[in-house]
PDB file as gemmi writes it, atoms N, CA and C in Angstrom:
CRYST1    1.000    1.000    1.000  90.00  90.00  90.00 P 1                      
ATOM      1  N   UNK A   1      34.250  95.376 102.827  1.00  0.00           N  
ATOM      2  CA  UNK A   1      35.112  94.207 102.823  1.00  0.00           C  
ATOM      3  C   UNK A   1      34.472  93.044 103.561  1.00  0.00           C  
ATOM      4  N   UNK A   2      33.865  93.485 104.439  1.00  0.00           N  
ATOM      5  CA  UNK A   2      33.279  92.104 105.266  1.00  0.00           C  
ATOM      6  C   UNK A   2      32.571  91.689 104.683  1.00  0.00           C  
ATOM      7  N   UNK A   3      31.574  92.001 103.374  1.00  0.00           N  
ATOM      8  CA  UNK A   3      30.590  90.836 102.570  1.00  0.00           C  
ATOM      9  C   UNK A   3      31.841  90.312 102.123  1.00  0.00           C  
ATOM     10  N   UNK A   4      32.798  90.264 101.768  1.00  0.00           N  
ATOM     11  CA  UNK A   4      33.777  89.312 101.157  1.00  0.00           C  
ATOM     12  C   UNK A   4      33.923  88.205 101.751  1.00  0.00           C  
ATOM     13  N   UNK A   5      33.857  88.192 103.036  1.00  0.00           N  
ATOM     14  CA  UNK A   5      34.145  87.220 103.807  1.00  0.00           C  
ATOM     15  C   UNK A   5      33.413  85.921 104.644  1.00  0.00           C  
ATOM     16  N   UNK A   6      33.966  84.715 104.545  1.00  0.00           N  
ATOM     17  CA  UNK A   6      32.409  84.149 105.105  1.00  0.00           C  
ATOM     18  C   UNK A   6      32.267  84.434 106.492  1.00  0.00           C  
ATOM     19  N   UNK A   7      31.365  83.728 107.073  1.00  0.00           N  
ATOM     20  CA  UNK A   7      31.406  84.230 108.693  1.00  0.00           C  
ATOM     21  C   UNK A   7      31.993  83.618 109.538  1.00  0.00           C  
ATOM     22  N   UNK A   8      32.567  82.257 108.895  1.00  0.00           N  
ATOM     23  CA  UNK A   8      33.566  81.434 109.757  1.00  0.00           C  
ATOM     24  C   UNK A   8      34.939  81.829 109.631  1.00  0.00           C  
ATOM     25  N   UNK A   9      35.418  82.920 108.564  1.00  0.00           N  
ATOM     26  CA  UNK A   9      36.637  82.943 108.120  1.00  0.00           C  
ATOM     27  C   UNK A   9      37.935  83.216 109.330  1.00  0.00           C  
ATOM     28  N   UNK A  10      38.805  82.401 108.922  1.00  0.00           N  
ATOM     29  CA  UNK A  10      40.319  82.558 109.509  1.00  0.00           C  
ATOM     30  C   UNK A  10      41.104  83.261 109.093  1.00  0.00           C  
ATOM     31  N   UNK A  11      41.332  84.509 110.108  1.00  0.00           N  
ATOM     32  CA  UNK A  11      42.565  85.326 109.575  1.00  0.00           C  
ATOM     33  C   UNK A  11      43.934  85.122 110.233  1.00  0.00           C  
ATOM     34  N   UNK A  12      44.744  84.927 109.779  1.00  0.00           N  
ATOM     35  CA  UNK A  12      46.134  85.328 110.648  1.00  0.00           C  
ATOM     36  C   UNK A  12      46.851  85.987 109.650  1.00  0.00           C  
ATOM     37  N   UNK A  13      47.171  86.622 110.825  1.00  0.00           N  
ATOM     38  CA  UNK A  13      47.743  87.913 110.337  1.00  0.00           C  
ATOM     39  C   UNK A  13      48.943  88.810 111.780  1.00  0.00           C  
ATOM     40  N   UNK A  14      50.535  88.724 111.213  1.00  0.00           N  
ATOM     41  CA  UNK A  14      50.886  89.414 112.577  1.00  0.00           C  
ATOM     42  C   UNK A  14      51.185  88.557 114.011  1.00  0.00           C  
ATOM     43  N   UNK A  15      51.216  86.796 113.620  1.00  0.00           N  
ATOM     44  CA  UNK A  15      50.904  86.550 114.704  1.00  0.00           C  
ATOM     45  C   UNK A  15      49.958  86.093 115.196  1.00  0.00           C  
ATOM     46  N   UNK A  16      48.732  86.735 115.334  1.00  0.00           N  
ATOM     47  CA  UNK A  16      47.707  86.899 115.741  1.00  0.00           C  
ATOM     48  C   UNK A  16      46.739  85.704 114.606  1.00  0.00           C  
ATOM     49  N   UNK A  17      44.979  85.426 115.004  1.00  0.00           N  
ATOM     50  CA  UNK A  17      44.490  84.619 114.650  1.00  0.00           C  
ATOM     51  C   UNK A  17      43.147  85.159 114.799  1.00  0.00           C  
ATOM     52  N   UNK A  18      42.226  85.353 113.998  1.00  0.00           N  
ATOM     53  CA  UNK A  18      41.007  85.769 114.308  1.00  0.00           C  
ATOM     54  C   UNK A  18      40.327  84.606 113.326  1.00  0.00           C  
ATOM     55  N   UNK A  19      38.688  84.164 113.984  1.00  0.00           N  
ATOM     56  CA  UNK A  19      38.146  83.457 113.688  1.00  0.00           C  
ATOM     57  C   UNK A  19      36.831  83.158 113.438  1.00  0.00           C  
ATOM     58  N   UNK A  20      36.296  84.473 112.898  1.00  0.00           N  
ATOM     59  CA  UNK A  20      35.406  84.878 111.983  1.00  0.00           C  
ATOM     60  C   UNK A  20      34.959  86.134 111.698  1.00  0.00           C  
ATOM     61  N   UNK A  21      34.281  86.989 110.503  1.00  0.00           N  
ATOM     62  CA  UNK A  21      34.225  87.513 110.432  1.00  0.00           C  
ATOM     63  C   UNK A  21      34.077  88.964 111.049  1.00  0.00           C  
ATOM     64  N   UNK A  22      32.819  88.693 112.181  1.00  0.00           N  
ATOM     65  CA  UNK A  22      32.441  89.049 113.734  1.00  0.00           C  
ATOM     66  C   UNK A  22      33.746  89.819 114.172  1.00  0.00           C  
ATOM     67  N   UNK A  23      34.516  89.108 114.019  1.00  0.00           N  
ATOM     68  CA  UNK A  23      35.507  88.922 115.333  1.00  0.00           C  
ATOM     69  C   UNK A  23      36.990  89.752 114.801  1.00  0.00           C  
ATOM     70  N   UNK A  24      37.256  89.778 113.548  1.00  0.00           N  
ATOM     71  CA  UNK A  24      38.030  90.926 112.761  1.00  0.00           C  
ATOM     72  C   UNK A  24      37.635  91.954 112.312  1.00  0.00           C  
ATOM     73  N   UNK A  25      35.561  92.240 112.174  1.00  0.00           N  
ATOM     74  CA  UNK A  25      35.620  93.228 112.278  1.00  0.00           C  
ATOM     75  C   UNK A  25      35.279  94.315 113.399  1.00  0.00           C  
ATOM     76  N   UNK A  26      35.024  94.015 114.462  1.00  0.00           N  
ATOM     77  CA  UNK A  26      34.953  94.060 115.762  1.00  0.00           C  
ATOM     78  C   UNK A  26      36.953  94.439 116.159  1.00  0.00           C  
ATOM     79  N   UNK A  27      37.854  94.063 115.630  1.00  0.00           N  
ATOM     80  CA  UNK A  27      39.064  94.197 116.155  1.00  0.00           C  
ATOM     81  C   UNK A  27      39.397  95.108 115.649  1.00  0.00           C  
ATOM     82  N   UNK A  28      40.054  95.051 114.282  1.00  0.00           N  
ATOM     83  CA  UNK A  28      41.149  96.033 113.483  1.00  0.00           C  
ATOM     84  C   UNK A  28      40.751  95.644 111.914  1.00  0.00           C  
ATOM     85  N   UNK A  29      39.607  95.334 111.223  1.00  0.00           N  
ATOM     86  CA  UNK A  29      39.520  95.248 109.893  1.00  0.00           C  
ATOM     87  C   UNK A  29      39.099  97.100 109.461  1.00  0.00           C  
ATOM     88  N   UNK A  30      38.852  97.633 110.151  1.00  0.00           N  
ATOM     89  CA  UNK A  30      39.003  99.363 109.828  1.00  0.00           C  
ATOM     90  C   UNK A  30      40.079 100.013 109.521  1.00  0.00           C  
ATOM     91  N   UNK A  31      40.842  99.436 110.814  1.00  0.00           N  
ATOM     92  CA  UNK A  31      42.316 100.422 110.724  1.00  0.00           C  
ATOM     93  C   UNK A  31      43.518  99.653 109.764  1.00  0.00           C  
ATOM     94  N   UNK A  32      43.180  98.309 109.886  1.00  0.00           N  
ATOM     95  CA  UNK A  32      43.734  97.645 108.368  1.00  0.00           C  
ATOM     96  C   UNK A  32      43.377  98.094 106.812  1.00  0.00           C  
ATOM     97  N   UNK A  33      41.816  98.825 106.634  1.00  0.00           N  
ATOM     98  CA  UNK A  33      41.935  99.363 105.635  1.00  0.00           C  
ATOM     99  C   UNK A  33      42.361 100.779 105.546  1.00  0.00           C  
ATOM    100  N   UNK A  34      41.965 100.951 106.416  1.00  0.00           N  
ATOM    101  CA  UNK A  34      42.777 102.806 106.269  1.00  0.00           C  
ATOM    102  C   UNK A  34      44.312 102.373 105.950  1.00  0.00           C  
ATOM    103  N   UNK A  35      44.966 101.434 106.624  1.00  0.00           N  
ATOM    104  CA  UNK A  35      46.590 101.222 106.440  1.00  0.00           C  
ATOM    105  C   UNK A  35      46.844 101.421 105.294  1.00  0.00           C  
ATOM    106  N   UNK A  36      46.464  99.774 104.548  1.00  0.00           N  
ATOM    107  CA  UNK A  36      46.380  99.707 102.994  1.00  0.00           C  
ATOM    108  C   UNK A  36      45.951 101.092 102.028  1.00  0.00           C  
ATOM    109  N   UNK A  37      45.014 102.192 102.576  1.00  0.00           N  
ATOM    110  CA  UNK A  37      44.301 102.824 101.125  1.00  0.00           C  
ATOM    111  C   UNK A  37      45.766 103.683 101.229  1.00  0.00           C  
ATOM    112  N   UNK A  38      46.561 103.968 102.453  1.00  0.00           N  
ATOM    113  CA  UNK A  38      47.804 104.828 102.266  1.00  0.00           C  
ATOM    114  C   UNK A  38      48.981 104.283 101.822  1.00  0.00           C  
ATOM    115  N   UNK A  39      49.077 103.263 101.445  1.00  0.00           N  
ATOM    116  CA  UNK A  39      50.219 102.217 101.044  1.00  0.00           C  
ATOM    117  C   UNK A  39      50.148 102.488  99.209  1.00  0.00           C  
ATOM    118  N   UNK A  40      51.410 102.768  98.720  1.00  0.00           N  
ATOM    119  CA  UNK A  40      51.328 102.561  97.495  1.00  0.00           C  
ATOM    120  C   UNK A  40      52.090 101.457  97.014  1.00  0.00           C  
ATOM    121  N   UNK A  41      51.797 100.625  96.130  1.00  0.00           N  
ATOM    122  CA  UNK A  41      51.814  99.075  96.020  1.00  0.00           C  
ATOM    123  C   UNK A  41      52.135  98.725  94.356  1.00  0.00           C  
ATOM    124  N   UNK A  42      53.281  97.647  94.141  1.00  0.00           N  
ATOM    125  CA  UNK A  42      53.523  97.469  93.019  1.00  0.00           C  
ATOM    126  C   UNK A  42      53.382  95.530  93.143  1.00  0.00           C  
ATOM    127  N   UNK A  43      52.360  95.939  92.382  1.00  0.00           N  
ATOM    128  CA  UNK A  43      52.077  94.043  92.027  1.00  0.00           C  
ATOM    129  C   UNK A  43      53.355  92.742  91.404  1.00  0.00           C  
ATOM    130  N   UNK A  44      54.026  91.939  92.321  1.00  0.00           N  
ATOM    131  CA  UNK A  44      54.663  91.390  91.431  1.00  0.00           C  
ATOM    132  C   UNK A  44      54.379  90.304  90.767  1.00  0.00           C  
ATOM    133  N   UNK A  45      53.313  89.492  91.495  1.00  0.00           N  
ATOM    134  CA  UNK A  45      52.753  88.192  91.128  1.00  0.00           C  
ATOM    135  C   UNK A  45      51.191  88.362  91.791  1.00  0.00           C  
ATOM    136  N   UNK A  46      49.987  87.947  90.760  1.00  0.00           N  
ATOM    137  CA  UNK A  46      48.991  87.078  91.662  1.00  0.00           C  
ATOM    138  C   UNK A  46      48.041  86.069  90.705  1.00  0.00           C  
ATOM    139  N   UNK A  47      48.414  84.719  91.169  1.00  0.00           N  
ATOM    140  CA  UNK A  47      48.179  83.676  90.795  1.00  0.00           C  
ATOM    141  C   UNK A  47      46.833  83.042  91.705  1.00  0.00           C  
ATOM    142  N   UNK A  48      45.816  82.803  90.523  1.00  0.00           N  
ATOM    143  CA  UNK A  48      44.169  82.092  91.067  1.00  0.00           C  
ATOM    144  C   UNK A  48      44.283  80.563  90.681  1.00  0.00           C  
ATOM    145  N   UNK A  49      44.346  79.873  91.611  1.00  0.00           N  
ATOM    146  CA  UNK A  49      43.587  78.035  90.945  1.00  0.00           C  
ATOM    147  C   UNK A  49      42.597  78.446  91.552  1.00  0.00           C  
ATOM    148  N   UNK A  50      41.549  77.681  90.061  1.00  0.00           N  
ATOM    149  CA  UNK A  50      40.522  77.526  91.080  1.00  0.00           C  
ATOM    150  C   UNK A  50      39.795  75.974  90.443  1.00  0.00           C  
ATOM    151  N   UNK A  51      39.399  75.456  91.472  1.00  0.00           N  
ATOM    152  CA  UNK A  51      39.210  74.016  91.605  1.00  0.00           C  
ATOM    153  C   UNK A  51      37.511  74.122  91.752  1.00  0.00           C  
ATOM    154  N   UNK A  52      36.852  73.115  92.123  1.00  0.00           N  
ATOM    155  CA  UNK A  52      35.010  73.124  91.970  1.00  0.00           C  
ATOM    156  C   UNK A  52      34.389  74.628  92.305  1.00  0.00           C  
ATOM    157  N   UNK A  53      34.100  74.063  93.720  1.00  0.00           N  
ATOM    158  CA  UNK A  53      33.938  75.253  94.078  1.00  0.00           C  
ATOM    159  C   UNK A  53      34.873  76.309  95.481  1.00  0.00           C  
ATOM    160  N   UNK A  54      36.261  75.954  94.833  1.00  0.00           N  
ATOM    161  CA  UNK A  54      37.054  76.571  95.842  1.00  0.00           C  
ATOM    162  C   UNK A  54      38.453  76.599  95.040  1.00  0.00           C  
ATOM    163  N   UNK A  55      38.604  78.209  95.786  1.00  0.00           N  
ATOM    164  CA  UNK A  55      39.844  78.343  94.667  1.00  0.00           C  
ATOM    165  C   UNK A  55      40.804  78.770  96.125  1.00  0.00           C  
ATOM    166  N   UNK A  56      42.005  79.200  95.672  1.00  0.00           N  
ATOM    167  CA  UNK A  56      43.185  79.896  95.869  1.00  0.00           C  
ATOM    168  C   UNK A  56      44.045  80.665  95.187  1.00  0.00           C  
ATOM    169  N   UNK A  57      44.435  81.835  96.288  1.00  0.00           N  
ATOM    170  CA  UNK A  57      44.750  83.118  95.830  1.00  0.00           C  
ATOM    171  C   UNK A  57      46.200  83.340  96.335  1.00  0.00           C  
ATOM    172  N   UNK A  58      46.961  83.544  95.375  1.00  0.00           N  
ATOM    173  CA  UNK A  58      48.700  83.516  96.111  1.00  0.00           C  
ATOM    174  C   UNK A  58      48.846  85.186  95.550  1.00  0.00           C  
ATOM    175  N   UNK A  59      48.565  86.063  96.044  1.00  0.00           N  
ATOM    176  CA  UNK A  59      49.468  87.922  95.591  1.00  0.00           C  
ATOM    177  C   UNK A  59      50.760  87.882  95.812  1.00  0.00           C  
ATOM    178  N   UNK A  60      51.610  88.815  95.456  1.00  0.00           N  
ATOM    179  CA  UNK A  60      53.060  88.869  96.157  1.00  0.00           C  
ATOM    180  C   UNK A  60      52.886  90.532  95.791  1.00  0.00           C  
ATOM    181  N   UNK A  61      53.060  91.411  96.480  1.00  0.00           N  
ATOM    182  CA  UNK A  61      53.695  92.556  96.069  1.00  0.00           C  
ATOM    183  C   UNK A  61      54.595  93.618  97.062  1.00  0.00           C  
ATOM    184  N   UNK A  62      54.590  94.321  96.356  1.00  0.00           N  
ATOM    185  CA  UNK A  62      55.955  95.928  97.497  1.00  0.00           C  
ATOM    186  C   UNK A  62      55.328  96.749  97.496  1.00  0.00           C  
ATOM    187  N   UNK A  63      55.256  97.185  98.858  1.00  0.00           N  
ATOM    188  CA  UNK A  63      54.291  98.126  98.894  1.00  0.00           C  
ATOM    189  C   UNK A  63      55.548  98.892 100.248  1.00  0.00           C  
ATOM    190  N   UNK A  64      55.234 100.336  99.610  1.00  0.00           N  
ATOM    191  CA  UNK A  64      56.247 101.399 100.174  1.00  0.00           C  
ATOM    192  C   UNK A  64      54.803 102.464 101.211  1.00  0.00           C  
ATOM    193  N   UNK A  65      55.485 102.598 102.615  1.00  0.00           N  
ATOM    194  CA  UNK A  65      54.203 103.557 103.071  1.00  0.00           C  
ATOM    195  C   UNK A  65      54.858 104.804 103.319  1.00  0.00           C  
ATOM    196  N   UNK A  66      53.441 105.490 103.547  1.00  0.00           N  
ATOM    197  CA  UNK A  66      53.760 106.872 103.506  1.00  0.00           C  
ATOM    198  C   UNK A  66      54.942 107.855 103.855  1.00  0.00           C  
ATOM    199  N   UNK A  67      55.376 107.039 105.031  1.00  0.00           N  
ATOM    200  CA  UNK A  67      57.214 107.216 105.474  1.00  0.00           C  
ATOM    201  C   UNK A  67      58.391 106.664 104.631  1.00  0.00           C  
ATOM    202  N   UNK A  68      57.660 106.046 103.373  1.00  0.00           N  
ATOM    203  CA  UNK A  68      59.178 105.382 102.757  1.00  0.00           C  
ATOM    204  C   UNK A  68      59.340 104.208 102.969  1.00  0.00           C  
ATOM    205  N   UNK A  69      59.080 103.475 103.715  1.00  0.00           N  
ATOM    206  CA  UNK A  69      59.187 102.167 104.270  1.00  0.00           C  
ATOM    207  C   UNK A  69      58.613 101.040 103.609  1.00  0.00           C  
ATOM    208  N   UNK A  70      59.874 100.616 102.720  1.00  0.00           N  
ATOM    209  CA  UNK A  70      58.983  99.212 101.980  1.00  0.00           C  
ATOM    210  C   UNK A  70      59.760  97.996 102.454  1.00  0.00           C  
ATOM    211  N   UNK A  71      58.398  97.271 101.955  1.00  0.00           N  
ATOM    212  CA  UNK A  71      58.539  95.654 102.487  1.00  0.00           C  
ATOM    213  C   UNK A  71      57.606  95.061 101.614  1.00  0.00           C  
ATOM    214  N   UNK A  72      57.702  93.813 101.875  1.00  0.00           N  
ATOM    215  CA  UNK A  72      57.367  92.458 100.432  1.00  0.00           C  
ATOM    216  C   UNK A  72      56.016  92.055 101.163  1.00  0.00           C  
ATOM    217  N   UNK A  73      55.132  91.653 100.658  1.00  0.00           N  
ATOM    218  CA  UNK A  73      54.000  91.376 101.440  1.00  0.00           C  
ATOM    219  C   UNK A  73      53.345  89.997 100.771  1.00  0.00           C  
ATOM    220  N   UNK A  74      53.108  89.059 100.881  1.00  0.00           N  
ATOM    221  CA  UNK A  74      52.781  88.063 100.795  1.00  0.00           C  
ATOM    222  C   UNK A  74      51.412  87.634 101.395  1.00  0.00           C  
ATOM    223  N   UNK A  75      50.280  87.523 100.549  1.00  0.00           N  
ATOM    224  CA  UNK A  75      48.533  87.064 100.653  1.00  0.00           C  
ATOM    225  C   UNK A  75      48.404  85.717 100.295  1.00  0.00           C  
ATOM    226  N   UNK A  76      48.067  85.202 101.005  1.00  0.00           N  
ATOM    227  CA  UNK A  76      47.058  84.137 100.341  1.00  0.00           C  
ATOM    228  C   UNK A  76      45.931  83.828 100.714  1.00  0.00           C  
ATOM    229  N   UNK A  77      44.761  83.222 100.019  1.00  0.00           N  
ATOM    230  CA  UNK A  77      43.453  83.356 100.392  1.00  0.00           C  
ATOM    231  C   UNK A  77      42.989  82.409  99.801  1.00  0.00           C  
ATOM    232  N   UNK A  78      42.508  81.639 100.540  1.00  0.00           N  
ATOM    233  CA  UNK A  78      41.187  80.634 100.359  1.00  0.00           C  
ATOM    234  C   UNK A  78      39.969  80.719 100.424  1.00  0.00           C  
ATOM    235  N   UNK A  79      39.007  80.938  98.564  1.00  0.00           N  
ATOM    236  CA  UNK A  79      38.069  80.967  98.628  1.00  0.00           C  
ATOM    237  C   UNK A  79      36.926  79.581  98.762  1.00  0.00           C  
ATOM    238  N   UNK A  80      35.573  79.761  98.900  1.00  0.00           N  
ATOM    239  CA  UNK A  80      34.384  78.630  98.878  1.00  0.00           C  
ATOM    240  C   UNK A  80      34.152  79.195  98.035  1.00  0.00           C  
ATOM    241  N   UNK A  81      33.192  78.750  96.971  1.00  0.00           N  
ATOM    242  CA  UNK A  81      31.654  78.793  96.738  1.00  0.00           C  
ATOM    243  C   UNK A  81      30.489  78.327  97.196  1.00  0.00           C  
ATOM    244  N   UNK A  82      29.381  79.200  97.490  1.00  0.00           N  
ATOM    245  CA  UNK A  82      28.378  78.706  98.068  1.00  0.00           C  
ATOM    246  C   UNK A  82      27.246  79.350  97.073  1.00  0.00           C  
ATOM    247  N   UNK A  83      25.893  79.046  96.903  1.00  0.00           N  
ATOM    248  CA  UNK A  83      25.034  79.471  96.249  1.00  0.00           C  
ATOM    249  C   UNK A  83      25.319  80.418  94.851  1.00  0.00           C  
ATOM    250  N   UNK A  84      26.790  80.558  94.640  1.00  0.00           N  
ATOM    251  CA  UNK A  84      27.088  80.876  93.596  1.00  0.00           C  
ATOM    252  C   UNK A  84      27.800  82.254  93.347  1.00  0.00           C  
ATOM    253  N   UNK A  85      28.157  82.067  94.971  1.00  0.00           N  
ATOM    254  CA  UNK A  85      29.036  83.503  95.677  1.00  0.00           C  
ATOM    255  C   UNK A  85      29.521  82.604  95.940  1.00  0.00           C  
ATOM    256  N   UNK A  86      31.271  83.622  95.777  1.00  0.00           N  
ATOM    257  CA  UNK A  86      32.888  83.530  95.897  1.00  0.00           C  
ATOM    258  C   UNK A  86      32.877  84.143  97.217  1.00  0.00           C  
ATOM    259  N   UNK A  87      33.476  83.557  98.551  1.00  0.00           N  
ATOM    260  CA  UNK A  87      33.422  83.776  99.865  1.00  0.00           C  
ATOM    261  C   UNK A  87      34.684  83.727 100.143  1.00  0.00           C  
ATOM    262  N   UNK A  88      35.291  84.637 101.033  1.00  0.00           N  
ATOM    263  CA  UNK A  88      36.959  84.208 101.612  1.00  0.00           C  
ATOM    264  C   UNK A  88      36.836  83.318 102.955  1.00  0.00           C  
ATOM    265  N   UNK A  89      37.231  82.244 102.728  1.00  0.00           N  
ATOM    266  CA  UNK A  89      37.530  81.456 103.936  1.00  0.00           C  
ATOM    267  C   UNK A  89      38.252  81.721 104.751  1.00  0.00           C  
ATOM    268  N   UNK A  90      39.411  81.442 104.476  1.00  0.00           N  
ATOM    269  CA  UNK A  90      40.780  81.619 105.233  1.00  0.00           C  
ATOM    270  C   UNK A  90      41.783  82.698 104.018  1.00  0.00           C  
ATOM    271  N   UNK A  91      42.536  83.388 105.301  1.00  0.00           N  
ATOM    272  CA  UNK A  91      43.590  84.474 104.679  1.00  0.00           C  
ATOM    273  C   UNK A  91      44.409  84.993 105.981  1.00  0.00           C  
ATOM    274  N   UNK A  92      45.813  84.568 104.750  1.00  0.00           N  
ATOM    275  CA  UNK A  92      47.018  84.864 105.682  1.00  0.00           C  
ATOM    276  C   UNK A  92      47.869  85.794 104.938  1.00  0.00           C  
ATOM    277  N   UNK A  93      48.183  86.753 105.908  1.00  0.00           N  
ATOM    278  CA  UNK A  93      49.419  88.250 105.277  1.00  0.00           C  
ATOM    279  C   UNK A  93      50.266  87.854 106.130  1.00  0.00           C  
ATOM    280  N   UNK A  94      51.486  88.177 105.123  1.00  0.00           N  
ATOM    281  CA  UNK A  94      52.664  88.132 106.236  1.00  0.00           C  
ATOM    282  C   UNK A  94      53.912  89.464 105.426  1.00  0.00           C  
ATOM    283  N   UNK A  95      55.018  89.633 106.078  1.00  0.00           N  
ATOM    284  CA  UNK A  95      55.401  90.761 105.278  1.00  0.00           C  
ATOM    285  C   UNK A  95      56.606  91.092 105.676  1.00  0.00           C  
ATOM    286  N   UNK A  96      57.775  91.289 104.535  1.00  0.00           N  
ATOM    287  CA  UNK A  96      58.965  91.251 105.403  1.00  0.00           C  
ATOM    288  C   UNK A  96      59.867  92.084 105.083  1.00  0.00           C  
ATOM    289  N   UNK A  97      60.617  93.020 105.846  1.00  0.00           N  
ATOM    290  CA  UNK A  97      61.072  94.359 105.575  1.00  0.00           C  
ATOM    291  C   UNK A  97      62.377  93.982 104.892  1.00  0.00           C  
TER     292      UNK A  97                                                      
END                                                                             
């Protein structure tokens, strides 16, 4: 996941704010994917503009975890292009029971 990302990228997420790549995966970009691979997830929307060389990414979906527990989860993501790679800039989750 971290080649996805550029090295300046902004996460918030939770509150919280991380501010580059370095620095989320150094925190919790591990135990954020282990979260997700146990989450089973039903897509309701995900909508791409994409403009020169920078797009945006709106997901919406429900995702129920391993205890039963669902909630609405809401992505969005701002990509660059650079040399002809799609980079995530900025990305915000938020999620509501």
């Amino acid at each position: 996941m971290k080649s996805l990302l550029s090295k300046n990228v902004t996460i918030v997420e939770g509150g919280g704010i991380e501010r580059s790549a370095q620095e989320y995966a150094s925190h919790h970009m591990l135990s954020d994917m282990k979260f997700v691979s146990t989450l089973s997830s039903e897509l309701l929307e995900h909508r791409v503009t994409e403009y020169r060389d920078s797009a945006t990414s709106l997901l919406i979906s429900v995702n129920t975890t391993e205890a039963g527990k669902t909630y609405r989860s809401l992505e969005t993501a701002i990509l660059t292009k650079r040399d002809g790679e799609w980079k995530i800039a900025h990305l915000h989750w938020s999620t509501a029971m």
